[in-house]
N, C-alpha and C positions, 0 to 999 in steps of 0.2 A: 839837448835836454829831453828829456823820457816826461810821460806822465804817469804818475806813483801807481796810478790807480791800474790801467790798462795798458801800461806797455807803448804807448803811441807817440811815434817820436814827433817831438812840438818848435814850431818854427820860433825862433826869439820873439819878446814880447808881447805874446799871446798869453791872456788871462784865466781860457781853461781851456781844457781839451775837448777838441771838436767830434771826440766820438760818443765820449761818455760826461761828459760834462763836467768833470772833475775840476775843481780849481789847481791853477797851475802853482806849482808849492817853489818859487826859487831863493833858496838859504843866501846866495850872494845876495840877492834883492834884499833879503830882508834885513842883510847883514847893513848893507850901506843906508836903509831908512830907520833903522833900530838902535844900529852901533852893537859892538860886545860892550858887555858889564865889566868894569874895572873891576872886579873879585869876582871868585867863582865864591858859589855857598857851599859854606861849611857842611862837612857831613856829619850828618844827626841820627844816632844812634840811641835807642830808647834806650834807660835804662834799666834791668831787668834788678836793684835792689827791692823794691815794693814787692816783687814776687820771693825774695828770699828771707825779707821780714815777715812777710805772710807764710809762708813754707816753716820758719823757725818756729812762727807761736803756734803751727797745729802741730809740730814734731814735739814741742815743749808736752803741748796736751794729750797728747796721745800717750808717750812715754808717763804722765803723771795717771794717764788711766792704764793703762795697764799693769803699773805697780801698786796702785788700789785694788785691783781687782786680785789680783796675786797675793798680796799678802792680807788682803781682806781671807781670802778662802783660802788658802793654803799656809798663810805663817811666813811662806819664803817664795823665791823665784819662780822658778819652777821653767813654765814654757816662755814667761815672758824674757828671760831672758834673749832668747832664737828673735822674736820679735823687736827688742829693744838694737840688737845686733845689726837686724837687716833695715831698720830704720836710722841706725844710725851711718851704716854703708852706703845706703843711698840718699845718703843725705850729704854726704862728703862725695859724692860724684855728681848731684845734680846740682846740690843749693848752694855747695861752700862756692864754687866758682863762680856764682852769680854774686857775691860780694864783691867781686873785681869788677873794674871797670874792661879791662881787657887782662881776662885770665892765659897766663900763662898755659900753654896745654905741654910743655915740658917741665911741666915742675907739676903738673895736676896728672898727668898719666901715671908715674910712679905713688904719687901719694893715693889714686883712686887703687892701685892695686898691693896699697900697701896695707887700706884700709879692708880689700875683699882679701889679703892674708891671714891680718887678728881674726877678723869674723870668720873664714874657715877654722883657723886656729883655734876659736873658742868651739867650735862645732866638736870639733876632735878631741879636745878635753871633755865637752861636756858628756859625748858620748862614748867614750874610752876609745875610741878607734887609735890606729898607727900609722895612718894614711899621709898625715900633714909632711912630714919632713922626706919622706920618699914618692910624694906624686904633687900632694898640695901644690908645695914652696917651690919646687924646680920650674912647673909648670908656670905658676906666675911670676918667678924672678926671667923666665927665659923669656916669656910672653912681653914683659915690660922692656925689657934692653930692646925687641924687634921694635916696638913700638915706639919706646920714646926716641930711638937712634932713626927711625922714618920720619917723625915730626920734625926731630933738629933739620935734621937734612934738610927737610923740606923749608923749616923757616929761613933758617941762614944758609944755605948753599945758594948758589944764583945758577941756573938752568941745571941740566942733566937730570929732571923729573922723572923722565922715562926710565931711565937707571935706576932713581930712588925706590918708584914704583915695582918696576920689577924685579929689585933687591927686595923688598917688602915681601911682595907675594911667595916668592921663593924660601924666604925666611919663618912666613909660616906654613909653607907648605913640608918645611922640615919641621915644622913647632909640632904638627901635627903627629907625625912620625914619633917624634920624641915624648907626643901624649900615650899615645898606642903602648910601646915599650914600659914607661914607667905603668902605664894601666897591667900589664904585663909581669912585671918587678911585684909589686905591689899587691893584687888581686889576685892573679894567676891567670888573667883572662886569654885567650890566645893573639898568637902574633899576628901581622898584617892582615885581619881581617876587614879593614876601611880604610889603613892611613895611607897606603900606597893609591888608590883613588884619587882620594885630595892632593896627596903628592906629586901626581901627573896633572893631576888638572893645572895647581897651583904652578905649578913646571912650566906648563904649556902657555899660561898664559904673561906668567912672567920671563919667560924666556921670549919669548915677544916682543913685550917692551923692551928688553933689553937689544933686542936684534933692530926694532923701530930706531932707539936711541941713535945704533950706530949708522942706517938707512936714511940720509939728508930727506928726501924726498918723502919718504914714510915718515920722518919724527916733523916735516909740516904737517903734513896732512892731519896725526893725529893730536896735533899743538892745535890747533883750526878747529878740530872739529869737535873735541872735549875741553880745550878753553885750561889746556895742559900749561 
């Protein structure tokens, strides 16, 4: 038996440590004067509703001021639209999932990027653009399959994280590439000017995890030490 404090190894039944005075901390001791508790306690999690009934009635009031103020001065919409849009996008990524007691985050990934689709979609109408169906929608229906097929995995598969992980990173290090191009299609911007970049990095470090996976000795070490 060590003492917690300084390291100093302590003879049996001594009450504290003879360098630094530390009381001697022994868990058997205390286990046989204490006893364990017949239940463990329950794990208590707050619940974040009172923060989504509060979040709901300033979104209620917000959204009812700024359609006074629009059609008080203008007759019609106007800008509040863009604002009613982006309040109501982040309101469906921050607040809706705080009505669950434990939100799904595969079933809230796709709906948070189904809701940042309409609201780019209404941008592109509103502004006549051509953008939505040739950079928009690819961009986040590709973004969402990387991401909600990383969550599954992660929730229901049992071990192989390091693989999941570095299938992830890899997946958007091609997302990336695939933004470039459609920017490309689309704009006329030029080619590989940043996505090759991200492409290697995202490479390098997902190809990593992936090589840790398969290295017994490497896929402890970084289970230990990231809590993998």
């Amino acid at each position: 038996m060590y003492c917690v404090k300084c390291g100093v190894k302590l003879q049996d039944g001594m009450e504290s440590c003879p360098l630094c005075g530390t009381p001697v901390w022994d868990p058997n001791r205390l286990a046989r004067e204490h006893g364990y508790p017949d239940e463990y306690p329950r794990e208590h999690k707050a619940s974040c509703r009172p923060f989504a009934v509060a979040m709901t009635a300033v979104s209620a009031l917000a959204a009812a001021v700024v359609l006074t103020v629009c059609f008080k001065l203008y007759g019609s919409l106007r800008w509040g639209g863009y604002v009613l849009g982006g309040m109501a996008f982040l309101y469906v990524i921050a607040v809706l999932p705080c009505w669950f007691r434990r939100p799904p985050a595969e079933v809230f990934v796709p709906v948070g990027h189904a809701a940042a689709a309409l609201y780019l979609l209404f941008i592109c109408l509103k502004t006549g653009g051509k953008w939505f169906l040739s950079f928009a929608l690819p961009v986040l229906f590709t973004g969402c399959l990387i991401i909600t097929a990383a969550v599954c995995l992660l929730k229901y598969v049992r071990g192989g994280k390091l693989f999941i992980l570095g299938g992830f990173l890899l997946g958007i290090g091609g997302l990336t590439v695939l933004i470039e191009f459609l920017e490309h299609i689309t704009f006329g911007a030029p080619m590989f000017l940043w996505s090759l970049y991200s492409l290697i990095g995202f490479a390098a470090i997902g190809g990593f995890l992936l090589l840790a996976g398969i290295i017994p000795s490497l896929r402890r070490y970084l289970e230990k030490k990231f809590f993998i």
